[in-house]
SENUBA-267044 format. One record per residue: x, y, z of N, C-alpha, C in turn. Coordinates in steps of 0.05 Angstrom, whole numbers. Each point is the difference from the previous one (the first is absolute). Layout:
<recs>
REC,X,Y,Z,X,Y,Z,X,Y,Z
...
</recs>
This chain:
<recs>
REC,16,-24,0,-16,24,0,17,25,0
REC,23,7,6,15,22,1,-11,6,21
REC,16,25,-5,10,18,18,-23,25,-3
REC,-29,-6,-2,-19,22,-8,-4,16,27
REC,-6,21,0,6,28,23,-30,-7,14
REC,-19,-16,-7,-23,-5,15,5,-18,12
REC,14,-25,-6,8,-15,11,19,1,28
REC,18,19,-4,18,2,20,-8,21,19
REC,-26,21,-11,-11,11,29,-24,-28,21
REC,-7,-9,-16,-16,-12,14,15,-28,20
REC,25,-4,-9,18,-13,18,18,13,23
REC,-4,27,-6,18,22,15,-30,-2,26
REC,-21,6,-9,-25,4,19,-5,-26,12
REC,9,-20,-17,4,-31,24,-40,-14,-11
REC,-12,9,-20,-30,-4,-14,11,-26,-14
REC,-24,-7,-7,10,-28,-16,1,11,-35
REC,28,-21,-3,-1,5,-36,-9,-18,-20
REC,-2,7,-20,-10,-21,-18,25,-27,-7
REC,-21,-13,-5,25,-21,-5,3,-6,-33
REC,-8,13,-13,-3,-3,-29,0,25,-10
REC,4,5,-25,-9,26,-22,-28,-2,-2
REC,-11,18,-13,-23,10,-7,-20,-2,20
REC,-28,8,3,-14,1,18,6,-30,23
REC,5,13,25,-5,-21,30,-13,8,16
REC,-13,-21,14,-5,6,22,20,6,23
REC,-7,17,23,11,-1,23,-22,6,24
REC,14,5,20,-9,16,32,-2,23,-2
REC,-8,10,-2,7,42,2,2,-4,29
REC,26,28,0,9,-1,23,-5,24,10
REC,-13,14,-12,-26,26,10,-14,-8,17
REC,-11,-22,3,-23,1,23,10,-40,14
REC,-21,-6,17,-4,-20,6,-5,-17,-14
REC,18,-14,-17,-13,-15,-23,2,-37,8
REC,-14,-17,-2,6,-28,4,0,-11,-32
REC,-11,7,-4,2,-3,-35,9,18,-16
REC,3,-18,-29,19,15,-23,-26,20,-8
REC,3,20,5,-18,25,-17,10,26,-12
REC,20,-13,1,13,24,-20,16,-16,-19
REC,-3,18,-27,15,-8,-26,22,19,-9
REC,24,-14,0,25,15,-14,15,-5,-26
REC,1,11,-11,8,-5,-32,33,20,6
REC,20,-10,3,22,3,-1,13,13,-24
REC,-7,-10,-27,5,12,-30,-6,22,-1
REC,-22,12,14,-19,21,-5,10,13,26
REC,-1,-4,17,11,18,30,-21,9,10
REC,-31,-21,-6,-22,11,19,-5,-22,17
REC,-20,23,25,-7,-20,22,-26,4,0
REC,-18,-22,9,-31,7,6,-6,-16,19
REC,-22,-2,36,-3,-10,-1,-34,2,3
REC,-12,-23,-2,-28,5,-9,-23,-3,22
REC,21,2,28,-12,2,29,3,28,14
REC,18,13,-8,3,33,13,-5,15,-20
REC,7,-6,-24,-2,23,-19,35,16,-13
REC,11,-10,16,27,14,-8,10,-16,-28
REC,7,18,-4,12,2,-36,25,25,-1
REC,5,-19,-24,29,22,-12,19,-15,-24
REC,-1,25,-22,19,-7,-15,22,-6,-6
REC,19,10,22,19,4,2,14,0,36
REC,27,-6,-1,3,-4,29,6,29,18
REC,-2,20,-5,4,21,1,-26,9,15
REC,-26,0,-27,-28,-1,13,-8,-14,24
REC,2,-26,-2,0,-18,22,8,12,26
REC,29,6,2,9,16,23,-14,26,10
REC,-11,4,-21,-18,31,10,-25,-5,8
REC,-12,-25,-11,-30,-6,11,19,-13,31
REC,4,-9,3,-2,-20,24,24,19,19
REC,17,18,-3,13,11,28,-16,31,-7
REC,-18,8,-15,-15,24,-1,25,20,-4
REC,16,-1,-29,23,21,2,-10,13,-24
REC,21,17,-4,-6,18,-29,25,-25,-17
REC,-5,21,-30,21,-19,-25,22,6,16
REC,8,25,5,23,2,5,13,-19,26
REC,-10,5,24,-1,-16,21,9,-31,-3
REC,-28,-12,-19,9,-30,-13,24,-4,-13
REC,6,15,-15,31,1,-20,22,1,22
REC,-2,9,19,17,4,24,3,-16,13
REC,-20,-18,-1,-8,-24,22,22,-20,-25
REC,-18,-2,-28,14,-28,-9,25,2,-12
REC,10,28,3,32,1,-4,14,-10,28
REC,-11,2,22,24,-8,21,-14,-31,9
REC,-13,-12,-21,9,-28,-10,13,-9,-22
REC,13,13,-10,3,-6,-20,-14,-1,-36
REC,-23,9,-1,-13,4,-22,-13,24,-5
REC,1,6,-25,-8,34,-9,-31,-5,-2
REC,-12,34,2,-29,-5,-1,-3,7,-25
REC,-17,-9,-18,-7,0,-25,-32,8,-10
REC,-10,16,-6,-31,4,-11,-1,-16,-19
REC,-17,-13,-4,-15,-25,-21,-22,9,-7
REC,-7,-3,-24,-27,5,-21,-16,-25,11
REC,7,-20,18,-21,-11,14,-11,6,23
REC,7,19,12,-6,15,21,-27,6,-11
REC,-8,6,-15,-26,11,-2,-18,-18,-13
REC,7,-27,1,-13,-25,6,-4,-7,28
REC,8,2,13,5,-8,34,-11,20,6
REC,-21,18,8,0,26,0,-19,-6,33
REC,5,-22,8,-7,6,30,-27,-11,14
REC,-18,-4,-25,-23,-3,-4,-9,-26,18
REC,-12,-16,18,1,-17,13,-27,-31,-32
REC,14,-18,-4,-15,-15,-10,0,0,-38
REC,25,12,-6,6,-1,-25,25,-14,-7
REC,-6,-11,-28,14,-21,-6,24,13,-10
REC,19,-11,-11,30,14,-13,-6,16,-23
REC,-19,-11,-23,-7,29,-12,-17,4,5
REC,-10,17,23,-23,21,2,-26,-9,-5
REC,-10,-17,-6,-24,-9,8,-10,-13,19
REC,-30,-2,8,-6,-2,30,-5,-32,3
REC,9,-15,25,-5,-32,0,-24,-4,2
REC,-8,-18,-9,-22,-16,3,-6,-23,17
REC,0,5,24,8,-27,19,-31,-2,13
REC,-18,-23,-2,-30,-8,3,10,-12,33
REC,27,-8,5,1,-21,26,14,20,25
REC,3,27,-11,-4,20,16,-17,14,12
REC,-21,4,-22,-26,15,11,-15,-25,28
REC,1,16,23,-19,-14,18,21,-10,22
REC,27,-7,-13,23,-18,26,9,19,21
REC,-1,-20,17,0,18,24,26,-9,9
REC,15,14,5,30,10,16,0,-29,19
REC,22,-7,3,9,-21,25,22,-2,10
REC,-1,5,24,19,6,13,16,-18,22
</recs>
């Protein structure tokens, strides 16, 4: 898989990584997760997961949704790991939206409507 900059923040944050290219499942490590509900596509450098809502195109974004920084701030953050922050034209695919798929259209999940949380 290389050495992809989404990859190595989300090992720097200690979250689970994919174990393959292209769309995986994982844990989001945003919230309380027991299950894989979040999807990471590594090629692409986005994250979603489809239990909190967090998304991002880019690992840069990511850092700014989840420690609440500005661009600049984040760029600051993932240079003193080691990786530059980068704006992506997929950023505005990921645009934050809680329940959308990688391109921008809305899921259709029938075994959602009605399930109730378990804890």
């Amino acid at each position: 898989m290389g050495d992809q900059p989404l990859l190595v923040l989300l090992e720097h944050w200690g979250w689970d990584t994919p174990t393959r290219d292209g769309w995986c499942s994982v844990r989001c490590g945003h919230h309380e997760d027991s299950r894989a509900s979040a999807r990471v596509n590594l090629d692409e450098g986005a994250y979603i997961c489809l239990a909190c809502g967090l998304s991002a195109g880019s690992p840069a974004t990511l850092v700014m949704r989840v420690k609440g920084l500005t661009w600049q701030e984040a760029n600051a953050y993932l240079t003193t790991i080691g990786l530059s922050g980068e704006r992506s034209g997929r950023d505005e695919q990921y645009n934050g939206k809680p329940w959308t798929k990688h391109h921008g259209t809305r899921f259709k999940q029938p075994w959602h409507r009605g399930r109730k949380a378990t804890t």
